[in-house]
GULUMLUM-131902 format. One record per residue (C-alpha): residue number from 1; residue in three letters; chain; x, y, z. Coordinates in steps of 0.1 Angstrom, whole numbers, always signed. Layout:
N
> i; aa; ch; u; v; w
> NUM; ALA; A; X; Y; Z
...
This chain:
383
> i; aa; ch; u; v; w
> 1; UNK; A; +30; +646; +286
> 2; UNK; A; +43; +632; +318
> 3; UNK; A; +17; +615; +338
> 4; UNK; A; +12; +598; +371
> 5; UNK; A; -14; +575; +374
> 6; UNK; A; -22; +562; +418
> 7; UNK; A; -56; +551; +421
> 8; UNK; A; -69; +536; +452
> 9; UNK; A; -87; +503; +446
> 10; UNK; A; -121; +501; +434
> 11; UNK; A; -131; +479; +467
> 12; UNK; A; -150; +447; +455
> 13; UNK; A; -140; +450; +423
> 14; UNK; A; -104; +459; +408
> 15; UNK; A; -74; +462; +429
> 16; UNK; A; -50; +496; +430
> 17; UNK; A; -28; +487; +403
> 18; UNK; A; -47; +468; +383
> 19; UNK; A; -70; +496; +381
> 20; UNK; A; -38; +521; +372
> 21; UNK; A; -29; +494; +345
> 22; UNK; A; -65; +501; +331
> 23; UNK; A; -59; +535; +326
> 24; UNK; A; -21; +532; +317
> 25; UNK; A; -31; +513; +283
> 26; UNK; A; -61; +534; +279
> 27; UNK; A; -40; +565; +274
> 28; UNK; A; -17; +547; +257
> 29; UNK; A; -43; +538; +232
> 30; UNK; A; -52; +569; +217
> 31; UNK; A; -14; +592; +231
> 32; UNK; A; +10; +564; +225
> 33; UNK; A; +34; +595; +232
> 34; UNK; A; +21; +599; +269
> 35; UNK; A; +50; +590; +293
> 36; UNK; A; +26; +571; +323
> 37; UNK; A; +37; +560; +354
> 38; UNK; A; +13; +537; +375
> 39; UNK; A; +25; +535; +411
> 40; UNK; A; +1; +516; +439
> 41; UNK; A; -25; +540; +461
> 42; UNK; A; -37; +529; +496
> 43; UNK; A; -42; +541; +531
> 44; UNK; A; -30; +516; +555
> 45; UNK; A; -66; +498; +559
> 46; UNK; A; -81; +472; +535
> 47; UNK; A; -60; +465; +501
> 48; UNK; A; -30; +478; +513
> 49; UNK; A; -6; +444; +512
> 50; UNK; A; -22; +434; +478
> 51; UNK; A; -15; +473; +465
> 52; UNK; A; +18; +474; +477
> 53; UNK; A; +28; +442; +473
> 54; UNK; A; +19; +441; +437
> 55; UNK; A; +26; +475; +432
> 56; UNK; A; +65; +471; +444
> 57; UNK; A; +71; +438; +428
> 58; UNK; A; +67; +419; +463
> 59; UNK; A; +49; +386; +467
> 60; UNK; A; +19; +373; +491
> 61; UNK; A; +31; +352; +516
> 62; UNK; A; +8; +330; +537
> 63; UNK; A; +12; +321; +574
> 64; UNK; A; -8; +302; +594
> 65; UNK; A; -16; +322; +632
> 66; UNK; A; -35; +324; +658
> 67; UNK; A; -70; +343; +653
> 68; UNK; A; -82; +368; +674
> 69; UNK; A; -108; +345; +693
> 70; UNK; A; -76; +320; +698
> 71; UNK; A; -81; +295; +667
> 72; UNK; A; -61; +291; +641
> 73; UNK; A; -66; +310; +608
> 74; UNK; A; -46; +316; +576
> 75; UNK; A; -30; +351; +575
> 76; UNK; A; -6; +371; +550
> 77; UNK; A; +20; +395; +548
> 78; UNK; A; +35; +415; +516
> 79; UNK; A; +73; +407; +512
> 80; UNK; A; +94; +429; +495
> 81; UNK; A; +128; +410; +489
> 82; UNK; A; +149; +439; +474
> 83; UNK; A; +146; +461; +508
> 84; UNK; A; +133; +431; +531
> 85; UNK; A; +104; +448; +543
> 86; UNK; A; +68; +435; +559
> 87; UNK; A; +39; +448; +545
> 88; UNK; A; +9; +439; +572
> 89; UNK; A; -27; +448; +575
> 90; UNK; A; -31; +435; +616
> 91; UNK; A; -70; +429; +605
> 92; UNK; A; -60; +403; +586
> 93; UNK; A; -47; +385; +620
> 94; UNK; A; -66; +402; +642
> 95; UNK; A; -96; +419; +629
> 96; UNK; A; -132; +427; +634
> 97; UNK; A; -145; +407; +605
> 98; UNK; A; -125; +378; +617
> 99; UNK; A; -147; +373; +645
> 100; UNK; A; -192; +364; +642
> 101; UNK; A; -213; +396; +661
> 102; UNK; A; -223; +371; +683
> 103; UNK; A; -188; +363; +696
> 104; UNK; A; -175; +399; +696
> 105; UNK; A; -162; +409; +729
> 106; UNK; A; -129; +425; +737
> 107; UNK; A; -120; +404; +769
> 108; UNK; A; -119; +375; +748
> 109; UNK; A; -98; +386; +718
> 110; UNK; A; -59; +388; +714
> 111; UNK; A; -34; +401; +689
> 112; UNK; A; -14; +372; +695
> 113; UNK; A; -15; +364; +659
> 114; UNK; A; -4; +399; +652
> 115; UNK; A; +26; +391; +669
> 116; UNK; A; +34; +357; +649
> 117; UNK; A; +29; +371; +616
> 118; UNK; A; +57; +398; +622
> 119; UNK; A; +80; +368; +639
> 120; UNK; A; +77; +349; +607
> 121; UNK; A; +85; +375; +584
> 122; UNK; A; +114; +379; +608
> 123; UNK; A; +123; +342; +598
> 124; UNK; A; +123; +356; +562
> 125; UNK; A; +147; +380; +569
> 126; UNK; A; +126; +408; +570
> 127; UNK; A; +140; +440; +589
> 128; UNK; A; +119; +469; +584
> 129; UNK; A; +78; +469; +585
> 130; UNK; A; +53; +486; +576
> 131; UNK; A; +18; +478; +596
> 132; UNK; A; -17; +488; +589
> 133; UNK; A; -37; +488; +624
> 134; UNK; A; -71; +498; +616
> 135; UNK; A; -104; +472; +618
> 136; UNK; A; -90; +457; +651
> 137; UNK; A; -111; +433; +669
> 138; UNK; A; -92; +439; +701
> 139; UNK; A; -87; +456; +732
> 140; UNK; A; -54; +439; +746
> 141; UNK; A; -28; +471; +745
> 142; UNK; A; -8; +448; +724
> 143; UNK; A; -2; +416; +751
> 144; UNK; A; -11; +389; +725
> 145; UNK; A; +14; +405; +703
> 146; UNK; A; +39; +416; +729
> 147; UNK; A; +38; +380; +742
> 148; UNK; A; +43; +362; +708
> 149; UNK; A; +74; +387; +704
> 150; UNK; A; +92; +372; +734
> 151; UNK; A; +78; +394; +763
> 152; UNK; A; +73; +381; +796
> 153; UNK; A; +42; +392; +815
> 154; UNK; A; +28; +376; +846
> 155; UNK; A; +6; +375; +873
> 156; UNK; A; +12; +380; +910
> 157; UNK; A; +18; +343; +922
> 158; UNK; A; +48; +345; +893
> 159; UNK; A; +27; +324; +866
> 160; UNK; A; +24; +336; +830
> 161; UNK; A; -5; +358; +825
> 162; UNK; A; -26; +346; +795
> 163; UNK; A; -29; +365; +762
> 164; UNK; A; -68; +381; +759
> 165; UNK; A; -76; +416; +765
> 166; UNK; A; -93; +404; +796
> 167; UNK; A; -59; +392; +810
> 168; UNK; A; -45; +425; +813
> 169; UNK; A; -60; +428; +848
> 170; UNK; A; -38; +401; +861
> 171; UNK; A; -7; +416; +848
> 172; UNK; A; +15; +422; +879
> 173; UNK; A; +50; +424; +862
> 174; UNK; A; +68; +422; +832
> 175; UNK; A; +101; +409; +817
> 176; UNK; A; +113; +429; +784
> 177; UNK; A; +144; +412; +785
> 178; UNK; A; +134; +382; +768
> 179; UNK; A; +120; +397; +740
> 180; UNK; A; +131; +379; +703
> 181; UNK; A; +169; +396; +701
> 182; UNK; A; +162; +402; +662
> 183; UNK; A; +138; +435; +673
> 184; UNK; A; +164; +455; +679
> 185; UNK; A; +177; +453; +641
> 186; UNK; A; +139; +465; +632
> 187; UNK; A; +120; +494; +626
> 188; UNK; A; +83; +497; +625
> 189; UNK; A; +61; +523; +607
> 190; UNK; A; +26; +523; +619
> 191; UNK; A; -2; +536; +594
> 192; UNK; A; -24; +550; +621
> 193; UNK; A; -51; +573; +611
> 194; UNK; A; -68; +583; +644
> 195; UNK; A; -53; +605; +675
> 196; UNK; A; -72; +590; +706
> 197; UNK; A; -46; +587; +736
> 198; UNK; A; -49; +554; +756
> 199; UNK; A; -72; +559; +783
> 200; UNK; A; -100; +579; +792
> 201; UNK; A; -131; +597; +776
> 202; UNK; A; -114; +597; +739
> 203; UNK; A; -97; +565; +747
> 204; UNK; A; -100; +532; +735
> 205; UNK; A; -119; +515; +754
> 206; UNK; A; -144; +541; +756
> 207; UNK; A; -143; +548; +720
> 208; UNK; A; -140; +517; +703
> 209; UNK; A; -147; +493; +724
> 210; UNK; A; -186; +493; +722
> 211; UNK; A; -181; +486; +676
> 212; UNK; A; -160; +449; +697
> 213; UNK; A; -187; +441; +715
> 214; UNK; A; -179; +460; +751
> 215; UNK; A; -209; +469; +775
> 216; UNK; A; -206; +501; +795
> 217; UNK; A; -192; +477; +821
> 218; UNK; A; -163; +461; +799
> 219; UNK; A; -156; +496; +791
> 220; UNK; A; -151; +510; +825
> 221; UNK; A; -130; +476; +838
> 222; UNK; A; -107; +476; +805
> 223; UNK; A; -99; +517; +809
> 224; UNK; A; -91; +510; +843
> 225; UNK; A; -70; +476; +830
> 226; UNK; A; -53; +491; +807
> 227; UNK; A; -43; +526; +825
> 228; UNK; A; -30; +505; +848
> 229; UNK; A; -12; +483; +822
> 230; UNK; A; +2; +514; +812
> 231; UNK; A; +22; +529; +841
> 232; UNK; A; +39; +493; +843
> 233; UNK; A; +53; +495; +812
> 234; UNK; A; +59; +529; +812
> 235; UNK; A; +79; +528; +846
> 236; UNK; A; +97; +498; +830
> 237; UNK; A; +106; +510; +796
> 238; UNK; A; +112; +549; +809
> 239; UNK; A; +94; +557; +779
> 240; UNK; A; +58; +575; +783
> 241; UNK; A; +31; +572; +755
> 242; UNK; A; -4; +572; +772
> 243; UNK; A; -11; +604; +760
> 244; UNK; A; +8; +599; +725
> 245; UNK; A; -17; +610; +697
> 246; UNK; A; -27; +575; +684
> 247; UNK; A; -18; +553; +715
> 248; UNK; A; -51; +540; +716
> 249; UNK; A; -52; +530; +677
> 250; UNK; A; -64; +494; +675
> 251; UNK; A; -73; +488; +711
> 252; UNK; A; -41; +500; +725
> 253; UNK; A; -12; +487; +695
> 254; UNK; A; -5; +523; +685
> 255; UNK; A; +9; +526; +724
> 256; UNK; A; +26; +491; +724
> 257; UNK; A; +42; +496; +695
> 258; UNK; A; +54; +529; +704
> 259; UNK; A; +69; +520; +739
> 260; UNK; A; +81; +483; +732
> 261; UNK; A; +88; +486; +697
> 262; UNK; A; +97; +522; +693
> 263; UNK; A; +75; +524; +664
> 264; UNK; A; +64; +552; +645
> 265; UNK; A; +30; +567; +646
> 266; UNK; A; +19; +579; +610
> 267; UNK; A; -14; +586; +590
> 268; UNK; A; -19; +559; +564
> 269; UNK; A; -15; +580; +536
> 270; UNK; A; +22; +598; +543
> 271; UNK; A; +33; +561; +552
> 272; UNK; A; +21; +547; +517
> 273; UNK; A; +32; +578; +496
> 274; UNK; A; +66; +581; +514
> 275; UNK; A; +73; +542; +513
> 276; UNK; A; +64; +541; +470
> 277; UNK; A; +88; +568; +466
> 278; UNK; A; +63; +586; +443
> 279; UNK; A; +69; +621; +449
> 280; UNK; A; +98; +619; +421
> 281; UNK; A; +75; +612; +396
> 282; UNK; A; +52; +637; +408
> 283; UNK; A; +82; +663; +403
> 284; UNK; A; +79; +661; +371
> 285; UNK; A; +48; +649; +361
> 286; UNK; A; +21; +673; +344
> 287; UNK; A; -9; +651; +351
> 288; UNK; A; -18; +631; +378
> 289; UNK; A; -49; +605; +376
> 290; UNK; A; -63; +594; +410
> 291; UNK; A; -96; +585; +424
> 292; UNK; A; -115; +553; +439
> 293; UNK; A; -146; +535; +441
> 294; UNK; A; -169; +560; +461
> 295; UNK; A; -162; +599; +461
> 296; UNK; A; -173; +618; +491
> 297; UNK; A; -166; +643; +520
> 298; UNK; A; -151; +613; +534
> 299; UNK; A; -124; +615; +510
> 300; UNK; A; -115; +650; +515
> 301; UNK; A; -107; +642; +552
> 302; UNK; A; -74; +628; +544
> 303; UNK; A; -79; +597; +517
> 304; UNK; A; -57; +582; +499
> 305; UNK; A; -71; +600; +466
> 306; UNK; A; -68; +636; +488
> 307; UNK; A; -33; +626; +497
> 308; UNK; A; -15; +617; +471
> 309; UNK; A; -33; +648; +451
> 310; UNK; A; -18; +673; +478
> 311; UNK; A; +14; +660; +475
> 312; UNK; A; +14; +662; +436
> 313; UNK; A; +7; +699; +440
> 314; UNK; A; +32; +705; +468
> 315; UNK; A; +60; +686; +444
> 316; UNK; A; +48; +704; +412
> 317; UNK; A; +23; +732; +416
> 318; UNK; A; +15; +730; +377
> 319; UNK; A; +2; +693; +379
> 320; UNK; A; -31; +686; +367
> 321; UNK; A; -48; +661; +390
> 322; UNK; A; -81; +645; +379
> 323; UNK; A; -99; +618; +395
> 324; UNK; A; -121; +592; +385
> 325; UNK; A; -147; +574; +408
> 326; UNK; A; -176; +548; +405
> 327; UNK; A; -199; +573; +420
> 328; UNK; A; -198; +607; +433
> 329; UNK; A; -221; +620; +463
> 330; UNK; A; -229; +659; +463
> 331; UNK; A; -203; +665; +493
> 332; UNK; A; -179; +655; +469
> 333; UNK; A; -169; +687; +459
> 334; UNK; A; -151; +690; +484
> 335; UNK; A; -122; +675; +471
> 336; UNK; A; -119; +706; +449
> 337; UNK; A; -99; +721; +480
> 338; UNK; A; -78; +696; +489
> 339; UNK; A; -52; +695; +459
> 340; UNK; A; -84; +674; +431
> 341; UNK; A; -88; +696; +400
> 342; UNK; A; -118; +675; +391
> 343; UNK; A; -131; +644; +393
> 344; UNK; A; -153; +622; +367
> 345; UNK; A; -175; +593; +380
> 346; UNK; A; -172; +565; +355
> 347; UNK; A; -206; +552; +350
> 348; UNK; A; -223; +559; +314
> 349; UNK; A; -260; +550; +319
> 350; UNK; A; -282; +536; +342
> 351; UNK; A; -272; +503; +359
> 352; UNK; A; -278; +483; +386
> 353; UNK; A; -247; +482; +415
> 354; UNK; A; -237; +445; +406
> 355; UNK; A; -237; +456; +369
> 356; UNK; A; -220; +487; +377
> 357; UNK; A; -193; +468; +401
> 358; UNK; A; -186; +441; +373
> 359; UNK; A; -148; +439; +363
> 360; UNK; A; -165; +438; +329
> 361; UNK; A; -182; +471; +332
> 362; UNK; A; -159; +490; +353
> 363; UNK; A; -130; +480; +330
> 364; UNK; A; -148; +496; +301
> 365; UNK; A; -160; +528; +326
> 366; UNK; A; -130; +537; +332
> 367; UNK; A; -110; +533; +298
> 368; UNK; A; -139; +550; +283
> 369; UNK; A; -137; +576; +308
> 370; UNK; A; -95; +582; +307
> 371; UNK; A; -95; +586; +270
> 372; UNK; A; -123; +613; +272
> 373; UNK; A; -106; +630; +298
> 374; UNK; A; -72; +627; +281
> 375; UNK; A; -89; +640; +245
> 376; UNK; A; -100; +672; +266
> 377; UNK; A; -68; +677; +280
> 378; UNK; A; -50; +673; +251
> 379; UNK; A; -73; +698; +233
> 380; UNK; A; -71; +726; +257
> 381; UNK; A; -29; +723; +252
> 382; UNK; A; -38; +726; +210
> 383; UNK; A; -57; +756; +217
């Protein structure tokens, strides 16, 4: 059998590929004949630089930035050498978790660091990116970003306007010339996994602002801000993207990097799939092992497990696809109509969750699991 094994990463426990290795030797252990394939599985959020880093024979490289609350942290980006490509998660810079509840408000937070991780993998040589801009902390329409790449913003008086989301209201002009020349050589693929536009009712501010800390009356000042933001950048870049599905993504990135960086806008899981070249394998392949940690409706809305299961049908209609999860809730079933045959939780008998998220034990689940899975399979082809 040819089989393809992209499993998303069982969160607090085993990574994406390490998983997939799991289950790679697993089958091999009992169908030594089995042609398998392990390829990396994430959406753009969490995990994704570690999956496809490790996944695409990359390595973790640390940089030290500037935090979202303006201190300096230690951040990371994926480099692939062999096509010199990025691989960022901008909550790893700039994220939610990055900053104490009682500190959270999104007049005080910047992407700035954002902004420096993507000029030192510049420094590396790296061309073409690939960001993750979910589980933002910020509301700054890219300026702390925008401003670590080189462009000029600044107040009325002519002075450099600072690099907070709360800054944006002093924003009179803006220089794009001076912008790092090496942009031009790059492209940027955006994971983005939500279609609110910029401003207004299903806007960012509105929307997301009150999960950063933002009061009603944050909310109303940074729509207003930002709209206004907006139409300046707009009128200088002659390129509109307020109402682009996904502008308001991450506070506002999803429209900076589409009219400064001329990024493209793309759900998580067609970015991944498309940038691990996968569907080859899937071509050919007459199984197809997903899953990941928890199994829900959740995951029939477009997760990674969903995905990559839709496009295994779409590139070989025959394919089996089975996944396998830590647990499963009753909505779960859903997944049956979105491209999952079926799906297995691992677990084998009553346990507690820190026994049942032990490497130890979920390591055993899921070998246990594959090689009954693969002794049913391999039955039904006898029969």
């Amino acid at each position: 059998m040819n089989i393809v094994i992209s499993i998303d990463s069982f969160k607090g426990c085993m990574s994406s590929m390490d998983s997939g290795k799991v289950l790679q030797q697993a089958i091999h252990d009992v169908y030594p004949e089995d042609h398998v394939q392990v390829f990396p599985l994430a959406d753009g959020g969490e995990g994704t630089v570690d999956a496809m880093t490790q996944g695409l024979h990359g390595r973790i490289v640390e940089v030290p930035v500037t935090g979202p609350l303006g201190t300096r942290i230690t951040s990371r980006y994926g480099f692939l050498p062999d096509t010199k490509t990025a691989i960022i998660e901008m909550a790893d810079a700039s994220g939610l978790t990055l900053v104490p509840p009682e500190k959270r408000n999104p007049l005080h937070t910047t992407t700035f660091g954002l902004g420096e991780l993507i000029l030192a993998a510049m420094d590396h040589g790296c061309r073409h990116f690939i960001i993750g801009i979910g589980g933002s902390a910020t509301n700054d329409c890219g300026l702390g970003m925008l401003t670590a790449l080189g462009f000029r913003f600044q107040k009325a008086d002519g002075s450099p306007a600072g690099i907070m989301g709360g800054d944006l209201a002093e924003v009179a002009s803006l220089d794009m010339a001076q912008s790092d020349a090496r942009l031009k050589d790059c492209t940027f693929e955006i994971a983005c996994d939500v279609t609110n536009p910029l401003c207004g009712e299903e806007g960012c501010s509105r929307v997301f602002g009150p999960q950063k800390g933002a009061t009603e009356a944050i909310i109303r000042r940074m729509d207003g801000d930002i709209h206004r933001f907006a139409e300046l950048a707009e009128k200088q870049s002659g390129i509109e993207g307020q109402k682009l599905p996904g502008a308001g993504a991450a506070g506002g990135l999803g429209f900076a990097f589409h009219v400064f960086l001329h990024g493209a806008l793309t759900p998580g899981v067609d970015l991944i799939l498309s940038a691990i070249g996968i569907d080859k394998a899937l071509a050919e392949a007459d199984l197809l092992v997903t899953g990941e940690g928890r199994m829900d409706q959740q995951t029939a809305m477009g997760k990674a497990p969903a995905g990559v299961a839709q496009l295994a049908k779409a590139c070989q209609p025959r394919c089996l696809t089975v996944a396998l999860c830590g647990c499963a809730t009753r909505e779960a079933e859903r997944v049956n109509q979105h491209g999952i045959d079926a799906y297995f939780p691992i677990l084998h008998a009553p346990m507690t969750l820190e026994e049942a998220m032990s490497r130890t034990t979920t390591e055993q689940n899921l070998r246990q699991t594959m090689q009954q899975v693969m002794h049913l399979i391999h039955a039904g082809k006898r029969a």
